[in-house]
C-alpha positions in Angstrom: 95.6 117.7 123.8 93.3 120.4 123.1 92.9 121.7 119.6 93.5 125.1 119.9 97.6 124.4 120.6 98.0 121.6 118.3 100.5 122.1 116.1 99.0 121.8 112.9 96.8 123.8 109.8 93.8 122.6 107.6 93.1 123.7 104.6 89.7 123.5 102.3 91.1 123.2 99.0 93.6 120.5 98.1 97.1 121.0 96.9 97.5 121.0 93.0 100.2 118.6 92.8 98.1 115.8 94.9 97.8 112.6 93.1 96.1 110.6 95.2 93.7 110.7 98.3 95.9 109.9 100.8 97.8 112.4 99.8 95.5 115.2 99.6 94.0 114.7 102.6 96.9 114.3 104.5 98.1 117.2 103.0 94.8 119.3 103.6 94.4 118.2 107.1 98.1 119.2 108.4 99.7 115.9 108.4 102.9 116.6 106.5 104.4 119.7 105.1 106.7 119.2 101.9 110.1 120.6 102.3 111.5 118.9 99.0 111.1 116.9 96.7 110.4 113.0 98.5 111.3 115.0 101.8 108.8 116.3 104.3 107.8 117.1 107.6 106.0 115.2 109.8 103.3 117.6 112.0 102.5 116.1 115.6 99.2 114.1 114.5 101.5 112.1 111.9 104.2 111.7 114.8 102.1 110.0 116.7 101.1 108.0 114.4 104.2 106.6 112.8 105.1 106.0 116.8 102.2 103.8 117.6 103.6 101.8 114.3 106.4 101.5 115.5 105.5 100.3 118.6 103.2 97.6 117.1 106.3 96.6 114.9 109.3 96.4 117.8 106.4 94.4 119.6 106.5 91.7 117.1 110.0 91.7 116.4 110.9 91.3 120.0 108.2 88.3 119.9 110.1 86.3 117.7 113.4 86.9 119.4 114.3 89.9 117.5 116.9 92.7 119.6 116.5 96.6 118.3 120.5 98.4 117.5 120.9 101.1 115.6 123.1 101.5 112.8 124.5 104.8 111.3 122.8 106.7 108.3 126.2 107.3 106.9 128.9 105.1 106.0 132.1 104.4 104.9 132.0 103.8 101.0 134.6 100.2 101.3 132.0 98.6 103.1 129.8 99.0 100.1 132.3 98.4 97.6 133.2 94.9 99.7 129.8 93.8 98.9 129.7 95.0 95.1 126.6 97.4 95.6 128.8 100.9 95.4 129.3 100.3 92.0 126.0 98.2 91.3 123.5 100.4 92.4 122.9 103.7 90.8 122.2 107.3 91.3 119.5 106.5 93.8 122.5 105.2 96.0 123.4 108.8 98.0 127.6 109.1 97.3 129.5 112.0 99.0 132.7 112.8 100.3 133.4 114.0 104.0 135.8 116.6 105.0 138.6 114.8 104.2 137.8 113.4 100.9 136.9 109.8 101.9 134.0 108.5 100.2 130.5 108.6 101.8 127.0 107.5 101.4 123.6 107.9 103.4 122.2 104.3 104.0 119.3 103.9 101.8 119.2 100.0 103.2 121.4 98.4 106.1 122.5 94.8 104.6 126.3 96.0 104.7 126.2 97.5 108.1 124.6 94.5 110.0 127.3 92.4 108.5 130.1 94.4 109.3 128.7 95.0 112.8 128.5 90.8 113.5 132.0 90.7 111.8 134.1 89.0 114.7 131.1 89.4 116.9 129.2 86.2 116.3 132.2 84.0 115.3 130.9 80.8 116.9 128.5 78.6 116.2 126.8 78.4 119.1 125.9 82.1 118.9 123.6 81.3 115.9 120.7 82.0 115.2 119.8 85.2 116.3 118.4 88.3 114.6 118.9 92.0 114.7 116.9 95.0 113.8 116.3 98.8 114.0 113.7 101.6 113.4 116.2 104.2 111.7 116.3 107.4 109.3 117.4 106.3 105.6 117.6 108.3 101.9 117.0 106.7 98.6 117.5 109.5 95.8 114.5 108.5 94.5 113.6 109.7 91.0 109.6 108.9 90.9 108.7 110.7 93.9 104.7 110.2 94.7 101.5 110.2 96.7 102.9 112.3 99.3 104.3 109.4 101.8 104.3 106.7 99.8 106.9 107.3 97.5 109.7 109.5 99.3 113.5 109.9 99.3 113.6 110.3 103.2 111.6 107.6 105.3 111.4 105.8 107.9 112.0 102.2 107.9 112.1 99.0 110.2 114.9 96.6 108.8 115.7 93.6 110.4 118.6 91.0 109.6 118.5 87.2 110.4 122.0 85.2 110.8 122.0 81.4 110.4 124.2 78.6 109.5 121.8 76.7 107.6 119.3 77.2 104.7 117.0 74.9 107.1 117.2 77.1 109.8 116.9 79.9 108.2 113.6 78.9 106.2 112.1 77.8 109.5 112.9 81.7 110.7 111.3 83.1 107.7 107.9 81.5 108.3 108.2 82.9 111.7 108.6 86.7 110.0 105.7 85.9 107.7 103.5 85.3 110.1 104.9 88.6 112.0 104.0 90.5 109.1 100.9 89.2 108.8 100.1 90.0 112.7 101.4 93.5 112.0 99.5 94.3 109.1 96.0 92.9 111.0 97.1 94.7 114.3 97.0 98.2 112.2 94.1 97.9 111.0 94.9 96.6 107.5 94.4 92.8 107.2 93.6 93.2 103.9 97.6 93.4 103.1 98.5 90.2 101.0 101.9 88.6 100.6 103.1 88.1 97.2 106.3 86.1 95.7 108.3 88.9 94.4 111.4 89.4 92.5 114.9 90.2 95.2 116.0 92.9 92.6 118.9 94.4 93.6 119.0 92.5 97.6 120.0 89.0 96.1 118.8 86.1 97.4 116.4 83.5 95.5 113.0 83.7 98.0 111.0 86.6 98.6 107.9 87.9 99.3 106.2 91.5 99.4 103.3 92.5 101.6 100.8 94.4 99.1 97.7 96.7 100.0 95.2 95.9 97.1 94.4 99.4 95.6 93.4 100.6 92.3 96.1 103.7 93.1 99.2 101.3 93.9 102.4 101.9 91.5 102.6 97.7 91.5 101.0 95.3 89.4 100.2 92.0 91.1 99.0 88.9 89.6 96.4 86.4 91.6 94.4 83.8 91.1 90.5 83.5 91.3 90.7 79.4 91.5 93.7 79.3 94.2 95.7 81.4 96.6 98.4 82.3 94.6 99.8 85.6 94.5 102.9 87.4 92.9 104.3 90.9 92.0 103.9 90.7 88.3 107.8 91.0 87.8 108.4 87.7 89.3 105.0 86.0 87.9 106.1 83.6 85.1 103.3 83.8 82.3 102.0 80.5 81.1 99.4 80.0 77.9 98.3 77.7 75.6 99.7 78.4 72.5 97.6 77.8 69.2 100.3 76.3 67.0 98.6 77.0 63.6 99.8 74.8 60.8 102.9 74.5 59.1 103.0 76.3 55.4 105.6 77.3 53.2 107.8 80.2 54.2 106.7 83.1 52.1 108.2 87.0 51.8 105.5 89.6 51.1 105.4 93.2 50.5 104.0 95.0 53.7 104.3 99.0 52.7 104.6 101.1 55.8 103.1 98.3 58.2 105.4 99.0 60.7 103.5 98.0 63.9 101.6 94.8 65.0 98.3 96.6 64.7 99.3 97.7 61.2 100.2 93.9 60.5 97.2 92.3 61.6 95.0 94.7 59.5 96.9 94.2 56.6 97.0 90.3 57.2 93.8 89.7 58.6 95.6 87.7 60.8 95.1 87.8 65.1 98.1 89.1 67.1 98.6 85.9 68.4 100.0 85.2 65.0 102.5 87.1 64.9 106.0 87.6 66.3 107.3 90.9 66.9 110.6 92.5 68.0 111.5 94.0 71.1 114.9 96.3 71.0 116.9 96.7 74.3 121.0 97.9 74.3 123.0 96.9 77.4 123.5 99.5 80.0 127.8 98.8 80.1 128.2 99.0 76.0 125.3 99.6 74.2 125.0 96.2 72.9 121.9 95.6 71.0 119.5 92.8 72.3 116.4 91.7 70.4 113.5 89.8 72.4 111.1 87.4 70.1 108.2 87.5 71.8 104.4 86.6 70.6 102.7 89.8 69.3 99.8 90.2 72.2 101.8 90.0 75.0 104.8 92.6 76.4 108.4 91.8 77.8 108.7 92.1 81.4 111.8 93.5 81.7 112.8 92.6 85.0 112.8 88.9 84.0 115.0 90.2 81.0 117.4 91.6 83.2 117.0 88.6 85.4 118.0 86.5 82.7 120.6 88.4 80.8 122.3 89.2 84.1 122.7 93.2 82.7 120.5 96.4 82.6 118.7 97.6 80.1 117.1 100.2 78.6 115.2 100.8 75.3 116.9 100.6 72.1 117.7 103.7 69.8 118.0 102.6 66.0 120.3 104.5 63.6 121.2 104.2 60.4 124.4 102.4 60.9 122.7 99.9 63.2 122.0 97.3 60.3 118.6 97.2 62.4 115.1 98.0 60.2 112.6 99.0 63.3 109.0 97.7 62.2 110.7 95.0 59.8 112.9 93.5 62.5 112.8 88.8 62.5 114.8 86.3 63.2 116.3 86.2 60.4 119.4 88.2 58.6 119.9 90.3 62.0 123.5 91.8 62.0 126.5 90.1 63.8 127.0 91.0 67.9 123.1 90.8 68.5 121.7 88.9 71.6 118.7 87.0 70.5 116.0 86.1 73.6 113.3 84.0 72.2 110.3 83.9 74.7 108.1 80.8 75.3 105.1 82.5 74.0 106.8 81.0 71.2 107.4 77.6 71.4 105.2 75.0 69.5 104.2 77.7 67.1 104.4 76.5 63.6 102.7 79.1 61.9 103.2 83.2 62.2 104.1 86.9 60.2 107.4 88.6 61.4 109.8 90.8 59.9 111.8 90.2 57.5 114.6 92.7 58.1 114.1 94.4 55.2 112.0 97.4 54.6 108.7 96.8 54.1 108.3 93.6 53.9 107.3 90.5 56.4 108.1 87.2 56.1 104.8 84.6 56.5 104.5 81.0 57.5 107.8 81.6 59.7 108.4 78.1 61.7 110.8 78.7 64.1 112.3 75.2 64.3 112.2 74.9 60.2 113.4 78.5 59.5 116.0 78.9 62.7 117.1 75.7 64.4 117.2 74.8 67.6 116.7 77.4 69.8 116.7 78.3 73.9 113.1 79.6 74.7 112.9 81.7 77.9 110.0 82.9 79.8 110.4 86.7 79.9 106.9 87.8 79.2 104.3 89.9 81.5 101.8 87.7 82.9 98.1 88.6 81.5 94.5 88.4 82.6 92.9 85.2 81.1 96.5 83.3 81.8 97.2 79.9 83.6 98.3 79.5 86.5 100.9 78.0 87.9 99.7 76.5 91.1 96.5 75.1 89.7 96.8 75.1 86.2 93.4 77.0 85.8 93.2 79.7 83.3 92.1 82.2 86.1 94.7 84.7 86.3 93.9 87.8 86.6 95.9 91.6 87.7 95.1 93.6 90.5 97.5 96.8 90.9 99.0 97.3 94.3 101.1 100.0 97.1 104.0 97.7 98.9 104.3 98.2 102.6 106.7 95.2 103.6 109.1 93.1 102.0 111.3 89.8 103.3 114.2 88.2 101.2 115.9 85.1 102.1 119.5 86.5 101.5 121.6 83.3 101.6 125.0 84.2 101.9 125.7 87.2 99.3 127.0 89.6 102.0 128.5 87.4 104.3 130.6 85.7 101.7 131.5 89.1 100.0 132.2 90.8 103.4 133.9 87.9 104.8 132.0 87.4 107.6 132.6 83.8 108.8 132.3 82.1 111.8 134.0 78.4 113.8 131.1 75.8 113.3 131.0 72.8 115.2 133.7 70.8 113.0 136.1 73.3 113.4 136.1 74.9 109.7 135.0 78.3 109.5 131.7 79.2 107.4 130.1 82.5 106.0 126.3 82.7 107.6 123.0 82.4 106.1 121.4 85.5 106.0 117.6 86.8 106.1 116.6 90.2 105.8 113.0 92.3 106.8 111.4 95.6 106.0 108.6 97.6 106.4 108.2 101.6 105.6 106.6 103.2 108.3 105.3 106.3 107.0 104.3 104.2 103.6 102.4 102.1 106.0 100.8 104.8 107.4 100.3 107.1 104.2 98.5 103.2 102.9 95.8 103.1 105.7 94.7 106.4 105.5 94.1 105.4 101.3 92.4 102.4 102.7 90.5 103.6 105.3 88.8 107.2 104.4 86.2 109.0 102.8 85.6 112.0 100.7 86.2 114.2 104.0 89.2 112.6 106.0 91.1 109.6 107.4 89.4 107.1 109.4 92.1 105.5 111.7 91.6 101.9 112.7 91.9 102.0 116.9 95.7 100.8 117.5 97.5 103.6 115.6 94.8 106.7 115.7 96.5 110.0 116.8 93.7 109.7 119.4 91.3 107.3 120.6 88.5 110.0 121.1 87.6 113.6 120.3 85.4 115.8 122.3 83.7 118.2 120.3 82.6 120.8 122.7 79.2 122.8 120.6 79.3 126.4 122.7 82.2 125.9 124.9 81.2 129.4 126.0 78.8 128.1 128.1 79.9 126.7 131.5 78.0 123.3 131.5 79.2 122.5 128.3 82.8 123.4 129.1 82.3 121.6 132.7 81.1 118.6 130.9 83.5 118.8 128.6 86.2 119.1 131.3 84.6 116.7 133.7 85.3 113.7 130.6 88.3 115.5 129.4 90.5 114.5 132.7 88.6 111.2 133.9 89.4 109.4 129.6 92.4 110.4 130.3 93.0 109.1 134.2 92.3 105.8 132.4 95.0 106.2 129.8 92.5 107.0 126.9 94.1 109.3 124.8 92.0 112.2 123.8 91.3 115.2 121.7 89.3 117.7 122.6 88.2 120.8 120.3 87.3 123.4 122.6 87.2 126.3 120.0 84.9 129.0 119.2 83.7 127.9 115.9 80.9 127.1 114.1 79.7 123.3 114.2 80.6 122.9 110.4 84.2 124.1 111.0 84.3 121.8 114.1 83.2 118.5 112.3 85.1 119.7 109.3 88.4 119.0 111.0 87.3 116.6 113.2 86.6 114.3 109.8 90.0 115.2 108.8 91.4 114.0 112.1 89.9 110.7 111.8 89.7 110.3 115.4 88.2 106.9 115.6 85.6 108.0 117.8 83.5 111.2 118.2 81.8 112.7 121.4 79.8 115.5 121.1 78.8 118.3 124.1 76.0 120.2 123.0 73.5 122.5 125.5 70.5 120.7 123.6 72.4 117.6 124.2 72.5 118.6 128.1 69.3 120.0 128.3 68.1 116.7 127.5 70.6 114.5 129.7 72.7 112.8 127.0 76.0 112.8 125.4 76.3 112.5 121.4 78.8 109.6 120.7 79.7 108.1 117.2 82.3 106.5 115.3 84.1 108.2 112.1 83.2 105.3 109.9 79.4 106.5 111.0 78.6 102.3 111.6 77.7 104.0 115.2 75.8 107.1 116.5 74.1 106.9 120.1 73.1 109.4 122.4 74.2 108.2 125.8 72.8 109.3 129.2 75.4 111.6 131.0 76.1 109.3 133.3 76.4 106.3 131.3 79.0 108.2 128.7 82.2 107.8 130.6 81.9 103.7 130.4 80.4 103.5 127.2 83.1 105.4 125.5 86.3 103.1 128.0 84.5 99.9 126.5 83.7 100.8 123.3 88.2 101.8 123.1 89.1 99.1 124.8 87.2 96.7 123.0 88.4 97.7 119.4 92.0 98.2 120.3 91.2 94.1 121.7 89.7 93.2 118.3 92.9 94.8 117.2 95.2 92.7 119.5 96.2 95.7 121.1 95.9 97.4 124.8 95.4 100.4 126.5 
């Protein structure tokens, strides 16, 4: 491909709306063109990216047994509403109605469609296990759109689905999709990616893990560990402490004017936050039920553990007058009938600490749970924090990294099979619903995540095995004929040898030439010059800039064929 008929524009400035560098320079250096919001165009360069993705992906899929279908993008509403996710999910669930009124919706995930397509198709046990996947189109109406491909309403996505007929089986199976993962991530040029143990959210099941690229720009939080290996998204990372239990004193109401937050409180006390207790106010999604979470006044409410645990969305609370509710004075104490009370184990053991005393300005101090309440249920529904224990080693090492996911894997069980009726004759005779696993990876997240792992201030800088193009010929007065004959001479023999080039035969200056080829990120660079010639040798170096030789002419051809086909082998890949 010569540069002159790519498909594609460059631009020196970056787009206003950029918020992060992947992004912008994927934006600047014609990679994608926006054509809504979450919805864009892929330019050839990004094409041939995602493809080479791909390709890495169906390779280890089909290594561990996996066969490709392809499912529709839309579908019939019932199979949705047999599984209970029509009316489950929300608004980022696509709902329309074809020409005949029937109700619709764009597949923003495939779990109902791979059961209804093994529905009377693997009915026997002997057909089991096996596992299906595909490289499809799908649409989530996603309202926190981002960071150009990383957060999108149209993607591209690998899903696969795992069918078993026993949790044994089907654990044995996961592993093997683990260690696919982790083979995919290394063979893109990303080993960096760590699995975490996440929350399932909205897919069910009661394991799973994400596949996280460490970045300061990612829109997760992820807990570790500096003693051990353990990892987790911080909404399924349970938040051990030690509690400093204080000691017991009488119960005492005092007159705390205006001190309405835990700041306030503390000040006026001169008393740490982890002496206090302070209200969090949620209302149920379905009635506007008011919920108050007890938690320990340095630490937050995770609220995915909330709704975890309360089996209900949430959202924030809004206090009126009518409420019986005094916001900044709220305890345990004299809260009105009809409230849901979620005591967090920051907590337990306490015997001393200031809370409200729902009444206006004033606190009650010396509050003893156990004394001043009863018996209560204490549940972990707290934000893990740096400076915590952990709970593999016990060490108090914890610490938060923030993250970009570019994988996820659930162990399903049966939640669709069982709703969808999906059953099969095992070997007794009786008929069962299947265990199910399910797989996914974005591919243009994935790709969007390189380029913010692997860049510089000036462009991209492809690892080998997904690069638009292994090499870029940058031809320095093409004008000339033994530049251009050079040029052409290397051009066609890469090439005959299945090395994918790219070769910038332009009339520009050599500051617009390197320009774009930074922006490119072409993993390595060869550069025709009539100095260069003059002198017998070929400029070659790599866009990270760890090489830069100048190679006799005649040695340039096989320096550049083993330098390619040795990364793509570090890589695990092939010409």
């Amino acid at each position: 491909m010569k540069v002159k008929q790519l498909v594609s524009k460059r631009f020196k400035e970056t787009p206003a709306d950029c918020t992060i560098a992947s992004q912008a320079l994927m934006m600047r250096g014609g990679y994608i063109k926006p054509v809504g919001n979450g919805i864009f165009t892929l330019f050839p360069i990004t094409k041939r990216i995602t493809s080479k993705i791909e390709n890495i992906i169906r390779e280890e899929m089909n290594r561990i047994d996996g066969q490709e279908v392809l499912f529709p993008v839309a579908m019939p509403a019932d199979i949705w509403r047999k599984s209970g996710r029509y009316d489950s999910i929300g608004s980022e669930l696509l709902r329309f109605k074809d020409r005949s009124g029937g109700d619709m919706v764009l597949g923003m995930t495939h779990e109902e469609a791979s059961v209804q397509f093994m529905t009377d198709v693997a009915d026997s046990y002997t057909q089991y296990p096996f596992m299906i996947y595909q490289i499809q189109t799908k649409f989530r109406d996603e309202p926190r759109c981002r960071g150009g491909l990383i957060r999108v309403r149209e993607f591209t996505m690998k899903d696969a689905y795992s069918f078993h007929t026993s949790q044994e089986d089907l654990e044995k199976y996961y592993q093997r999709c683990y260690d696919a993962y982790n083979r995919i991530y290394a063979r893109c040029g990303v080993p960096e990616v760590v699995a975490v143990a996440s929350d399932s959210g909205m897919m069910g099941g009661k394991v799973s893990h994400e596949y996280m690229l460490l970045t300061p720009v990612g829109e997760d939080t992820i807990v570790l560990c500096r003693s051990c290996d353990y990892r987790a998204n911080m909404e399924a990372a349970p938040c051990l402490l030690e509690n400093e239990s204080g000691e017991k004193a009488e119960l005492q109401k005092v007159d705390t004017p205006n001190v309405k937050t835990i700041e306030d409180l503390c000040a006026f006390l001169k008393i740490s936050p982890k002496q206090t207790c302070k209200a969090v106010m949620y209302q149920r999604n379905q009635d506007d039920s008011f919920v108050i979470v007890f938690i320990r006044g340095d630490l937050d409410v995770n609220e995915t553990k909330l709704r975890n645990f309360l089996k209900s969305e949430v959202h924030p609370a809004v206090i009126t007058e009518d409420s019986g509710i005094h916001a900044g004075f709220t305890g345990p104490v004299g809260l009105p009938e009809g409230v849901t009370v979620v005591y967090d184990a920051s907590l337990k053991g306490i015997e001393w600490f200031a809370t409200g005393a729902c009444e206006e300005d004033r606190h009650y101090v010396g509050f003893n749970i156990q004394r001043d309440v009863g018996d209560v249920t204490y549940v972990d529904v707290a934000k893990a924090f740096d400076g915590g224990i952990c709970p593999v080693c016990g060490k108090p090492h914890v610490h938060t990294s923030r993250g970009i996911e570019v994988g996820n894997i659930f162990q399903l069980g049966d939640k669709y099979t069982k709703s969808m009726d999906m059953t099969y004759v095992d070997q007794d005779g009786s008929l069962k619903n299947p265990i199910m696993g399910c797989y996914g990876i974005g591919v243009g997240r994935l790709a969007a995540s390189v380029c913010e792992a692997h860049r510089d201030d000036y462009g991209p800088i492809w690892p080998m095995s997904i690069a638009p193009w292994h090499v870029q010929i940058c031809s320095l007065r093409a004008d000339q004929p033994e530049v251009m004959e050079m040029s052409q001479k290397l051009y066609d023999s890469l090439q005959e040898k299945g090395i994918e080039v790219l070769w910038d035969d332009r009339p520009v200056s050599a500051g617009v030439m390197f320009s774009d080829a930074d922006l490119f990120g072409v993993p390595l660079r060869v550069i025709i010059s009539p100095k260069g010639l003059k002198n017998g040798t070929i400029e070659i170096a790599s866009r990270d800039k760890s090489m830069k030789e100048l190679k006799p002419v005649d040695e340039a051809e096989s320096f550049i064929t083993e330098y390619v086909t040795e990364d793509l082998r570090r890589l695990n890949c092939r010409l």
